[in-house]
C-alpha positions as CSV (number, residue, x, y, z in Angstrom):
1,X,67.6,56.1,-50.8
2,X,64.2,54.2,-51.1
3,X,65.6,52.0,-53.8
4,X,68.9,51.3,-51.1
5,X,66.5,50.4,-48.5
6,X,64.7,48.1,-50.4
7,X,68.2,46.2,-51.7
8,X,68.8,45.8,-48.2
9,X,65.2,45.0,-46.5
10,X,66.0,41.7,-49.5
11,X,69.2,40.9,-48.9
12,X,68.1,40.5,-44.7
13,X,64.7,38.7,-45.9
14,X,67.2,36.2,-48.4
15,X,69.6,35.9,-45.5
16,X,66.8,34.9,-43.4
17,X,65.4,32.6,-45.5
18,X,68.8,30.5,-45.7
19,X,67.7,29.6,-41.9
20,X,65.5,26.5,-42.6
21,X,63.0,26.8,-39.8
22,X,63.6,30.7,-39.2
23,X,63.0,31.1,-43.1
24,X,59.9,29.2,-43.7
25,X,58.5,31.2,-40.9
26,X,59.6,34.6,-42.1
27,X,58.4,33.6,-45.7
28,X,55.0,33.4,-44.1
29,X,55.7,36.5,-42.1
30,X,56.7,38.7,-45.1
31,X,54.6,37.7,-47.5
32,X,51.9,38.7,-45.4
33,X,53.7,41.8,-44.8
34,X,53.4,42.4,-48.2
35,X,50.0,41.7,-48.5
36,X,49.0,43.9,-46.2
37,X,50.9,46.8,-47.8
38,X,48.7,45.9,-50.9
39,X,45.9,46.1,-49.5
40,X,46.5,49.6,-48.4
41,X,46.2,50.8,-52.3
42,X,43.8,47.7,-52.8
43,X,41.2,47.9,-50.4
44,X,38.7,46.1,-52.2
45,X,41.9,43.4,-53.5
46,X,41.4,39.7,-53.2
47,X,44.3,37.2,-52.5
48,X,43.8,35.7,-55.8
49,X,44.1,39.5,-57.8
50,X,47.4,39.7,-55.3
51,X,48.6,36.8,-56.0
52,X,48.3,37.3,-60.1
53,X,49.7,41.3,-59.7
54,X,52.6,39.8,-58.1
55,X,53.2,36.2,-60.6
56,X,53.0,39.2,-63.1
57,X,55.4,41.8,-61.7
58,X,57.7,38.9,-60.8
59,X,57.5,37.5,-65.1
60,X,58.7,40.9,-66.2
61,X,61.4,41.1,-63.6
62,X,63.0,38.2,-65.0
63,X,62.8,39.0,-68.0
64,X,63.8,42.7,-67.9
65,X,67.0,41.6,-65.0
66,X,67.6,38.2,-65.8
67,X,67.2,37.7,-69.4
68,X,69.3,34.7,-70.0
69,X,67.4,32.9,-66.9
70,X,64.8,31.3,-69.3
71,X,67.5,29.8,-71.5
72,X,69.5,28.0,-68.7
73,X,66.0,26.4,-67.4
74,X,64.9,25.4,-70.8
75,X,68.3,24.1,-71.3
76,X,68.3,22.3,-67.7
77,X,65.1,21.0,-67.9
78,X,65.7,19.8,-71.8
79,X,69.1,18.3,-70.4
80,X,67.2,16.1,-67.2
81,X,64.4,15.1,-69.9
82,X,66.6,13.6,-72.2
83,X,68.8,11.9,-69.3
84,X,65.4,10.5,-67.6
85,X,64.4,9.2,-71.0
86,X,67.4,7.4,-71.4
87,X,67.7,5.7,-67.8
88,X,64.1,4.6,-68.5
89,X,64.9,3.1,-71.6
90,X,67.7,1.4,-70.0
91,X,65.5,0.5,-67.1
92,X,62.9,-1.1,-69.5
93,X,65.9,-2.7,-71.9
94,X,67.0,-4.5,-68.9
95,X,63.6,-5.5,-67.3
96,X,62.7,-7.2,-70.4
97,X,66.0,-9.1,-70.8
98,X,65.6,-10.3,-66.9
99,X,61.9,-11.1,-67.9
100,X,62.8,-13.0,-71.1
């Protein structure tokens, strides 16, 4: 039941997020929620220890539910790098003919 309620509390939060204005407000809104439910077995927690507990927590998600996430990034972001090489090299081919 706890694990259905919290499937659901997400999918309202992502669904509310999809609203540009409405979302960057309820961002703020349950992050802070959040944080404040942290603090409640933290009472002594920073922002900063909050903020790593949850950059950690969020890295092992991926991995453990999306495993093949890191290799479509690595392959997008190897994919844009060699396509901005080559429009700068293009770029700087053509400036130096026009320049010559």
């Amino acid at each position: 039941m706890i694990k259905l309620r919290a499937r659901a509390k997400s999918k309202i939060q992502r669904g509310v997020a999809t609203i540009p204005v409405i979302g960057l407000t309820s961002l703020a809104v349950f992050e802070k929620m959040e944080f404040d439910d942290w603090k409640k077995d933290h009472p002594n927690g920073t922002s900063e220890e909050y903020a790593r507990e949850m950059y950690e927590t969020s890295q092992q998600l991926m991995k453990e539910e999306y495993p093949d996430f890191e290799k479509y990034t690595d392959q997008i972001y190897g994919t844009s790098q060699e396509f901005f090489k080559k429009k700068y090299d293009d770029f700087k081919e053509s400036y130096n003919k026009m320049m010559n």
